[in-house]
C-alpha positions as CSV (number, residue, x, y, z in Angstrom):
1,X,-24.0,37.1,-10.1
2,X,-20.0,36.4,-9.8
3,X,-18.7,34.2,-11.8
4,X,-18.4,31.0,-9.3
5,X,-21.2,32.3,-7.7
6,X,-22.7,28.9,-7.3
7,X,-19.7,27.7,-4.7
8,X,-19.3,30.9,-2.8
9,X,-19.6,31.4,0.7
10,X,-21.0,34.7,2.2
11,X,-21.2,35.9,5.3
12,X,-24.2,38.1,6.0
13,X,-24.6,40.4,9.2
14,X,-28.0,41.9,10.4
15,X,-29.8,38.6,8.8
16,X,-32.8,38.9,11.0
17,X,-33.8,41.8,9.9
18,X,-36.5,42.8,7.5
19,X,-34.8,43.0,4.5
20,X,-31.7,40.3,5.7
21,X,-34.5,37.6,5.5
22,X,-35.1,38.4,2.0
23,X,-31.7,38.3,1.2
24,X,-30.3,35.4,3.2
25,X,-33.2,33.3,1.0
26,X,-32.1,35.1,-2.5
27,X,-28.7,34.3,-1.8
28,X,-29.4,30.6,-1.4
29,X,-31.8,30.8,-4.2
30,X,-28.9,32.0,-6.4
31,X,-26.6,29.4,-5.3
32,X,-24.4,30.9,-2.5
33,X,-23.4,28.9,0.9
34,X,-25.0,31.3,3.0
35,X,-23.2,32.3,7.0
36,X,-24.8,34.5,9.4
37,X,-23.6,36.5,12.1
38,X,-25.7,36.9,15.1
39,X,-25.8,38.3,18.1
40,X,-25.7,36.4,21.1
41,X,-29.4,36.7,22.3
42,X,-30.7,37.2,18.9
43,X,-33.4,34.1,18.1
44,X,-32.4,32.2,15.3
45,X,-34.7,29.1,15.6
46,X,-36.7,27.8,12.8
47,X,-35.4,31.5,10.6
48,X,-33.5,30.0,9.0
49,X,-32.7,26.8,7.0
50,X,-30.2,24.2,8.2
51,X,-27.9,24.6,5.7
52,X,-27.0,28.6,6.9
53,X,-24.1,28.4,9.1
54,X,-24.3,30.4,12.4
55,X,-21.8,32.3,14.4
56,X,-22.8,34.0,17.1
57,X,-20.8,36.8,19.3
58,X,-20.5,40.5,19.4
59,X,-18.4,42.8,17.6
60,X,-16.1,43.2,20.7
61,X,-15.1,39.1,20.7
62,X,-12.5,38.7,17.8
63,X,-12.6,35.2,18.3
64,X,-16.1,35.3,16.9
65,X,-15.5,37.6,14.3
66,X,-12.6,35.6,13.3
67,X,-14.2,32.5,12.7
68,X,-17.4,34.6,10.9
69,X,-14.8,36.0,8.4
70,X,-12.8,33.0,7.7
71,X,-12.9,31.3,4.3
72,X,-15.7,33.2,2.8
73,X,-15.2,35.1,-0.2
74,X,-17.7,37.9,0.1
75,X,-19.2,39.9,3.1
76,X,-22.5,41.7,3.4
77,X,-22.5,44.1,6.1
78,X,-26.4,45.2,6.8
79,X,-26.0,45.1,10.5
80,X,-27.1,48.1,12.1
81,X,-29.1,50.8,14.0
82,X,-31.8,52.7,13.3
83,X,-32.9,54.3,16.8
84,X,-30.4,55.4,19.6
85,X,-30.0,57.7,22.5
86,X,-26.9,60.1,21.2
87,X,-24.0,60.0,18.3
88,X,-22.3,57.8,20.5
89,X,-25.0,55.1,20.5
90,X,-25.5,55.7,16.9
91,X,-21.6,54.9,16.3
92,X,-21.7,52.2,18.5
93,X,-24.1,50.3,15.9
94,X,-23.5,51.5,13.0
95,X,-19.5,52.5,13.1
96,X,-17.6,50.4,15.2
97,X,-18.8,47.0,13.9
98,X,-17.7,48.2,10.3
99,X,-14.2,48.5,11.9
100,X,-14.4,45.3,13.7
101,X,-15.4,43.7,10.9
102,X,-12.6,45.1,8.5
103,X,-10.0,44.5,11.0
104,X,-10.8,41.0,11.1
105,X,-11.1,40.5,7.4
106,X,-7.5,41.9,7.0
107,X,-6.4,39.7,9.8
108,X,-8.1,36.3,9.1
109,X,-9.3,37.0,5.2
110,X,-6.8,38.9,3.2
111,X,-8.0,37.5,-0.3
112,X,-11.7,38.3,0.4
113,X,-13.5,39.7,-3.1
114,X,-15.8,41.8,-2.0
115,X,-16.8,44.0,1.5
116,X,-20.1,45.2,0.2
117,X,-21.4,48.0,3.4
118,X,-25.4,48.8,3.4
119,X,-25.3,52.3,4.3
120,X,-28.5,54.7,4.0
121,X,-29.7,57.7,1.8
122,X,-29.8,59.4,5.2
123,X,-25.7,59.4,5.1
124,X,-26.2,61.9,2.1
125,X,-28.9,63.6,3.2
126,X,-32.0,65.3,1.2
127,X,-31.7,66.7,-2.2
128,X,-31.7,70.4,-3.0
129,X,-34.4,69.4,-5.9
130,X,-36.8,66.6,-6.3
131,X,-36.9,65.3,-9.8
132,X,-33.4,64.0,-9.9
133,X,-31.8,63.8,-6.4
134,X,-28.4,63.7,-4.6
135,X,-26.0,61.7,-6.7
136,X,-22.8,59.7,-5.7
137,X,-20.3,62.4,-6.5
138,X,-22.3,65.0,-4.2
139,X,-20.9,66.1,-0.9
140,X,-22.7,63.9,1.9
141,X,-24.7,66.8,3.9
142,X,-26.4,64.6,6.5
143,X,-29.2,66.3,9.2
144,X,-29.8,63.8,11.4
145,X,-27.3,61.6,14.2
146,X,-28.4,58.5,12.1
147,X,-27.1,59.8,8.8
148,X,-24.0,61.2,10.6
149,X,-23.0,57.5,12.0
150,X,-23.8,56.5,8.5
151,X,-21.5,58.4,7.1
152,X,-19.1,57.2,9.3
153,X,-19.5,54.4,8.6
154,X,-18.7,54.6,5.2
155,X,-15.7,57.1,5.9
156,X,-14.4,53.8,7.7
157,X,-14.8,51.5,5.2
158,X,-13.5,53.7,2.4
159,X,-10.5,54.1,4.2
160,X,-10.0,50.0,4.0
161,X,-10.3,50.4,0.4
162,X,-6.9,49.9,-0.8
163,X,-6.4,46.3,1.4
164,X,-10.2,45.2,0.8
165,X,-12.6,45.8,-2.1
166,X,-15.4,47.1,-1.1
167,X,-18.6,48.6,-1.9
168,X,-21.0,50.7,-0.5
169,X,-25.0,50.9,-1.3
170,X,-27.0,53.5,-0.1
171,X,-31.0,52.8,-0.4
172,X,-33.7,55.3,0.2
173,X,-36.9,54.0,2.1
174,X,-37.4,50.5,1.7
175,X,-40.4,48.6,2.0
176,X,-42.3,45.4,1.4
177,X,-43.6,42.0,3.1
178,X,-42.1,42.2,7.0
179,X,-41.6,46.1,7.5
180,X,-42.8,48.0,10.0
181,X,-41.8,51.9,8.6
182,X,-44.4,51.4,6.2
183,X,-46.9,49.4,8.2
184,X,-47.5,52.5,10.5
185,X,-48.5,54.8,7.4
186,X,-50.9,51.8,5.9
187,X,-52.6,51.3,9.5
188,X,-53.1,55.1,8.9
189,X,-54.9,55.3,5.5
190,X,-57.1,52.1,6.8
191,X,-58.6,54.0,9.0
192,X,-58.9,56.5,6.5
193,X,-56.0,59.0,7.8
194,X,-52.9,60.2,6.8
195,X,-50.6,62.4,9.0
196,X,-47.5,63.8,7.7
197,X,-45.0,66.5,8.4
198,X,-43.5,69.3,7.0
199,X,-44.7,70.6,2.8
200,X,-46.5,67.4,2.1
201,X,-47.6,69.0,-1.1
202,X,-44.1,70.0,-1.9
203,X,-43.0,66.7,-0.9
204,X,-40.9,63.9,-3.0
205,X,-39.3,60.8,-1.9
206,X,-37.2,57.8,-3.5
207,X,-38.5,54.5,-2.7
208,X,-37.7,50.8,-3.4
209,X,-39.5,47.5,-3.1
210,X,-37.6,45.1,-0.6
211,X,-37.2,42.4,-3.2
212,X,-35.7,44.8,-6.1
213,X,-32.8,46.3,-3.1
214,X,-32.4,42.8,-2.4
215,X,-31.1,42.2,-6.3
216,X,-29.0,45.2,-6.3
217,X,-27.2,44.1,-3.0
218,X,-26.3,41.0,-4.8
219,X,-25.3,42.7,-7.6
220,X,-23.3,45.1,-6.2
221,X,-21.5,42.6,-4.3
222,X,-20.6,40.8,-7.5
223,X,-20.0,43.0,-9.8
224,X,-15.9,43.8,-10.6
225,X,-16.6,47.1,-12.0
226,X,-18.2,47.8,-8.1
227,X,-14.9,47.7,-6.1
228,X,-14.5,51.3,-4.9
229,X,-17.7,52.3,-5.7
230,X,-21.1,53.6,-4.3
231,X,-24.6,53.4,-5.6
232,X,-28.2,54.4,-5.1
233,X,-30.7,51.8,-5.6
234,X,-33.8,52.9,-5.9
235,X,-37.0,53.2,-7.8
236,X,-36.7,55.0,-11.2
237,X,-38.5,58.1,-10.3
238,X,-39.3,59.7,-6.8
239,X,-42.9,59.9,-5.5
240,X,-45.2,62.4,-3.9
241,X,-47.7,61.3,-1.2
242,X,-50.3,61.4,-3.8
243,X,-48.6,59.2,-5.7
244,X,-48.3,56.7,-2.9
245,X,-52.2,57.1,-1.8
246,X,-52.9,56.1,-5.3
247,X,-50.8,53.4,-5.6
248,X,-52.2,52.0,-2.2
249,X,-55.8,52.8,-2.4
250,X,-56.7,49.4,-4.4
251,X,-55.1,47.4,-2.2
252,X,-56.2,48.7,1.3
253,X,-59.8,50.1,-0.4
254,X,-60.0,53.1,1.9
255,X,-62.7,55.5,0.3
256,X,-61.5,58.5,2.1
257,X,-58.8,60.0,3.2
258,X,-58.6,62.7,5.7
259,X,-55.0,64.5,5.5
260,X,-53.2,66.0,8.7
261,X,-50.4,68.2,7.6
262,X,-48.0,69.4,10.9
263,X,-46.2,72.3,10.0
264,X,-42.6,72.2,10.6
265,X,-42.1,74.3,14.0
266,X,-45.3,72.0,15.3
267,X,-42.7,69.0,14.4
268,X,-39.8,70.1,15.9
269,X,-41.7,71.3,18.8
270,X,-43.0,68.0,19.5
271,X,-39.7,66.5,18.9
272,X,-37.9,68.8,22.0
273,X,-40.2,67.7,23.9
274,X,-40.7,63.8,23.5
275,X,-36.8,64.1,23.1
276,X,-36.8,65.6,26.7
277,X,-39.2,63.0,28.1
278,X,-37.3,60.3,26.9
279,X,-34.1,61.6,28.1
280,X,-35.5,61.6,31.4
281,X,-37.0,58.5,31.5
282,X,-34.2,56.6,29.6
283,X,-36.3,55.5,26.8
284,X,-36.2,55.8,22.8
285,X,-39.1,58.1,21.7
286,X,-41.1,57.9,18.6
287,X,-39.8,61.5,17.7
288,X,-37.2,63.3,19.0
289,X,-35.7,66.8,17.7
290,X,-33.1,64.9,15.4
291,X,-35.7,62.9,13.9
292,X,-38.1,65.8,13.0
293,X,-35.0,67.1,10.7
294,X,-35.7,64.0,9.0
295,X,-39.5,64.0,8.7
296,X,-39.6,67.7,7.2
297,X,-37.6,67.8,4.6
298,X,-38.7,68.3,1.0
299,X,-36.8,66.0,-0.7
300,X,-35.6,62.5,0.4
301,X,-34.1,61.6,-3.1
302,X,-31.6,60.6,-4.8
303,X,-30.7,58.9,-8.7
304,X,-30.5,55.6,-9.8
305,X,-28.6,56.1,-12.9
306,X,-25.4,54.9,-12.1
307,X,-26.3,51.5,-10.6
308,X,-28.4,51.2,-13.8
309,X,-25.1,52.1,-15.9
310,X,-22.5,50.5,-14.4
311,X,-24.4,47.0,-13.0
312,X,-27.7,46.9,-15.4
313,X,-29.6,47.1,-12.2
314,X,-33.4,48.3,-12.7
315,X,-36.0,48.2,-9.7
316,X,-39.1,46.2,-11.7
317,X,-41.4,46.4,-9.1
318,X,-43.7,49.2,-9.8
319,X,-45.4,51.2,-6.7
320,X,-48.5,49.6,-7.6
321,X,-47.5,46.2,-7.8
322,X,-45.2,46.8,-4.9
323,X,-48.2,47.8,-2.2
324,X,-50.8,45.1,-3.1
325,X,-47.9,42.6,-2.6
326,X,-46.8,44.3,0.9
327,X,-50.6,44.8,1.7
328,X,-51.0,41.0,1.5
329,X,-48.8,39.7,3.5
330,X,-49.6,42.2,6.0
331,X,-53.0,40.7,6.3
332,X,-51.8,37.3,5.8
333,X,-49.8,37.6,9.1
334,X,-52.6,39.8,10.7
335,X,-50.8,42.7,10.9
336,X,-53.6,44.9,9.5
């Protein structure tokens, strides 16, 4: 935590999502006046605490994004998109508001410390290996729309580097208590099934624990050495699916598990054509051509080590420890 952490203001963006919850309450936990910006017609009733300041507005409406920047000394920036239509959609969420946002701190908040962007592993893409992963001083190789818009994102707040310090972290797959990635595969191995796509065998993947990318946010955003920088936070190893049956197995008690492997040209087959059908029909699909280059690849990882050298951050929740805590809540809130 900053040094004056305890009477700093920051302003957080995407705080109803899964993981801007968690960090909205960590924030206030650690002693930071906490702001969020919100879209208009997002609900914000009973979320969040009285004493988190709201602005509302849209990205478009300087007025609001003036009086969201104003007087705070840090910004987190986790607003975003996940699912759209076509690059432009993608950019929409997940470009311009970085500008919008940077153009307004330069305007209205010249002396803020820290412009910390939550970007994606997917703005890297995959590894050519899985034991070690992409690194930070790799050449970004993205394969999907998503991880294009995310790397354009970053490309925009780079280029804001020498008027605002910022910093850019790039997580891997999150999970934990309120996400729904995850749920979908859980649901699947209570029923005693697991589908999956692509080399399952061959497969490895970084993960972290909501709570643990929560820390290195804060982190991040604190640290002076981060200015300028980019980091993975992740878990300190990657995982293969059997890893992740095992780790879940205690806490869901499944005794078998029946495994559905679709081969890659099966994936991108079904991804032409749900892509069609919801091109016609004006809809997001589950799967779409651009999002089966995402599900087959070998090796969604990437390395930890410099977060761990240059901020001391270390993901302590183990995979174990990680799944009972995410499978408890889920049937706490009848979700499985």
């Amino acid at each position: 935590m900053g040094k004056g952490a305890g009477i700093e203001k920051v302003l957080v963006t995407g705080s109803t999502g899964f993981i801007g919850k968690r960090l909205v309450a960590a924030l206030q936990e650690k002693g930071f006046v906490v702001r969020v910006f919100l879209r208009n017609e997002s609900v914000s009733e009973g979320l969040f605490p009285e004493s988190v300041a709201v602005v509302r507005g849209g990205y478009h409406d300087r007025a609001a994004l003036a009086a969201a920047v104003d007087g705070v000394q840090r910004i987190i920036h986790l607003a975003g998109v996940t699912k759209a239509a076509d690059e432009a959609g993608f950019d929409s969420g997940n470009v311009y508001p970085v500008q919008q946002m940077l153009d307004a701190v330069k305007r209205h908040n010249p002396d803020l410390k820290r412009f910390l962007l939550v970007s994606s592993l997917a703005a890297a893409g995959p590894a050519h290996e899985g034991r070690v992963g992409v690194r930070e001083g790799d050449t970004p190789l993205p394969v999907s729309a998503y991880g294009r818009s995310k790397l354009r994102g970053e490309e925009v707040c780079l280029k804001s580097a020498g008027s605002v310090p910022v910093t850019i972290v790039r997580p891997p797959a999150v999970y934990g208590p309120g996400d729904r990635d995850i749920l979908q595969i859980f649901q699947m191995m209570q029923k005693g099934m697991l589908v999956s796509a692509g080399n399952a065998s061959k497969q490895r993947f970084s993960m972290i624990y909501v709570d643990d990318l929560v820390a290195g946010i804060i982190d991040a955003a604190c640290a002076e050495k981060a200015a300028g920088r980019i980091y993975y936070l992740a878990a300190p190893r990657p995982y293969s699916w059997e890893n992740l049956i095992a780790a879940v197995k205690p806490a869901i008690g499944f005794s078998r598990l029946m495994r559905i492997t679709l081969p890659r040209p099966l994936v991108y087959a079904l991804g032409a054509i749900l892509g069609a059908f919801g091109a016609i029909t004006g809809t997001l699909p589950l799967i779409n051509r651009d999002k089966a280059n995402e599900l087959v690849q070998d090796f969604w990882v990437c390395s930890p080590d410099r977060a761990a050298a240059e901020l001391g951050f270390h993901a302590e929740t183990s995979l174990e420890d990680g799944a009972a805590k995410t499978v408890a809540w889920y049937r706490d809130k009848g979700w499985m």
